[in-house]
C-alpha positions as CSV (number, residue, x, y, z in Angstrom):
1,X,72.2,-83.3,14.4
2,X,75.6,-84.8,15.4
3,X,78.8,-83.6,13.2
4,X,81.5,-86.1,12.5
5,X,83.0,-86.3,15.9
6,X,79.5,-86.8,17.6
7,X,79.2,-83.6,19.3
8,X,76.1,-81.7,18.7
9,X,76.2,-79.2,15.9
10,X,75.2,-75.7,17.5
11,X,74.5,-72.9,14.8
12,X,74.1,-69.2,16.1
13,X,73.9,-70.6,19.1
14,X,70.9,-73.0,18.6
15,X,71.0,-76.9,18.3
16,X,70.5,-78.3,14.4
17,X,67.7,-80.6,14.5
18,X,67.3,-82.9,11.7
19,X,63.9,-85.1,11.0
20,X,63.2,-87.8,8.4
21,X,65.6,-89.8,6.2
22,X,68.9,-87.8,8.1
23,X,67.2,-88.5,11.5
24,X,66.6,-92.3,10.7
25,X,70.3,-92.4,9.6
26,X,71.6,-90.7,12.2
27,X,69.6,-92.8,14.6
28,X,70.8,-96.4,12.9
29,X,74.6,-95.0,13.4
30,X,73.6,-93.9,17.0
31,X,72.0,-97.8,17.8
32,X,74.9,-100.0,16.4
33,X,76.8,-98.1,18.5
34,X,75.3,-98.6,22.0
35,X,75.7,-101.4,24.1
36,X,73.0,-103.3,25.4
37,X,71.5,-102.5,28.9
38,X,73.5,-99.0,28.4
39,X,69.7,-97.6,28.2
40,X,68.7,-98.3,31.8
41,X,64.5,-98.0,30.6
42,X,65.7,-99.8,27.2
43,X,67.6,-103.1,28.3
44,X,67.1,-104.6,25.1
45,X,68.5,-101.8,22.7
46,X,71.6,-102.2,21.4
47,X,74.2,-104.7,20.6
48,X,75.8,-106.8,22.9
49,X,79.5,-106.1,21.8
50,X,81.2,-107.3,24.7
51,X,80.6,-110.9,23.4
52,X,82.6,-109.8,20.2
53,X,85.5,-107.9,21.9
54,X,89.2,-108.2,22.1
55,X,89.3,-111.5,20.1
56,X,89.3,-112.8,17.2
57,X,86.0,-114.0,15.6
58,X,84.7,-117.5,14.6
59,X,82.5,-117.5,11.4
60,X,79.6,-118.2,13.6
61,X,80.4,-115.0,15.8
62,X,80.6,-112.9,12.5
63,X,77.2,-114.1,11.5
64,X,75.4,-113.6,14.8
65,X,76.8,-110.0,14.8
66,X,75.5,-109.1,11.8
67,X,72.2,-110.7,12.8
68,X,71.8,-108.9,15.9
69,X,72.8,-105.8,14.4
70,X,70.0,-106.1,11.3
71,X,67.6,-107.4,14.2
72,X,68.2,-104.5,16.1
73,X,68.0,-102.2,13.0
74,X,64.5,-104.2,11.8
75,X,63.5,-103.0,15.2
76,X,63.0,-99.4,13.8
77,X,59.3,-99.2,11.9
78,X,61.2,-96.7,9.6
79,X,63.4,-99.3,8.4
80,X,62.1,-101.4,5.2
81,X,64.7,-104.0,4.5
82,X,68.6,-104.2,6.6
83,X,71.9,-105.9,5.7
84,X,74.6,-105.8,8.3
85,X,78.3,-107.3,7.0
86,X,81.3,-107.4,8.9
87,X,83.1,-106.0,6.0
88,X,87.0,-106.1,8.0
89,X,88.2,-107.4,11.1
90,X,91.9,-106.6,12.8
91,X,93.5,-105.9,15.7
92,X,92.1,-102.6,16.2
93,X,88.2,-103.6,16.0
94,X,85.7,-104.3,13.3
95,X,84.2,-102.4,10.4
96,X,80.9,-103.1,9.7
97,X,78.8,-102.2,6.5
98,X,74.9,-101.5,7.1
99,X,72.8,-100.7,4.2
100,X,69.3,-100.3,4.7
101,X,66.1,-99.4,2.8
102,X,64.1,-96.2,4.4
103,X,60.1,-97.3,4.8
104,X,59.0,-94.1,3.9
105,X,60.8,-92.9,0.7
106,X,62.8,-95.8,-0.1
107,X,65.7,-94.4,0.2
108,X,69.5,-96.1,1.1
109,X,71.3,-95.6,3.6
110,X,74.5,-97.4,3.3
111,X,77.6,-97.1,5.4
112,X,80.3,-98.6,7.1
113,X,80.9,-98.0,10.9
114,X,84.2,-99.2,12.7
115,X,83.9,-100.4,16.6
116,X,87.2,-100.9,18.3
């Protein structure tokens, strides 16, 4: 389990693992944040956010961000239904919302990441 600044959480001296609905969130987090080819046996995983950085984004570029992120997200057979929505866009990055449906227990995950 990562804490909120992505380091590993170590209790009594042991790493937290986490399984399920945590694990499937954590995991969607951890994908929309890796670049493609990033994964040297996984070329294909991830988004290709150099296309979107340091500029400012045409409608079309908006839209085919939040497709490839869903797309990569609809990847995961864990994943029942995705909605990726640039949510804010400024000088200092982008904040995307992704809300997604869990397969398993239909459960939401919703949240909103920010890649600068």
């Amino acid at each position: 389990l990562l804490n909120d600044n992505g380091d590993l959480n170590i209790i009594n001296g042991d790493t937290k693992l986490i399984t399920g609905f945590d694990n499937l969130s954590q995991d969607i987090l951890n994908l929309a944040y890796t670049n493609k080819n990033d994964i040297i046996d996984k070329p294909n995983v991830g988004i290709e956010w150099t296309k979107y950085g340091g500029k400012r984004l045409t409608d079309v570029e908006i839209e085919s961000l939040e497709d490839e992120i869903g797309d990569q997200v609809k990847g995961d057979p864990r994943v029942l239904e995705v909605k990726a929505e640039v949510v804010k866009i400024d000088n200092k990055g982008v904040d995307i919302r992704i809300r997604a449906i869990s397969a398993e227990d239909f459960k939401v995950i919703d949240f909103v990441l920010t890649k600068v």
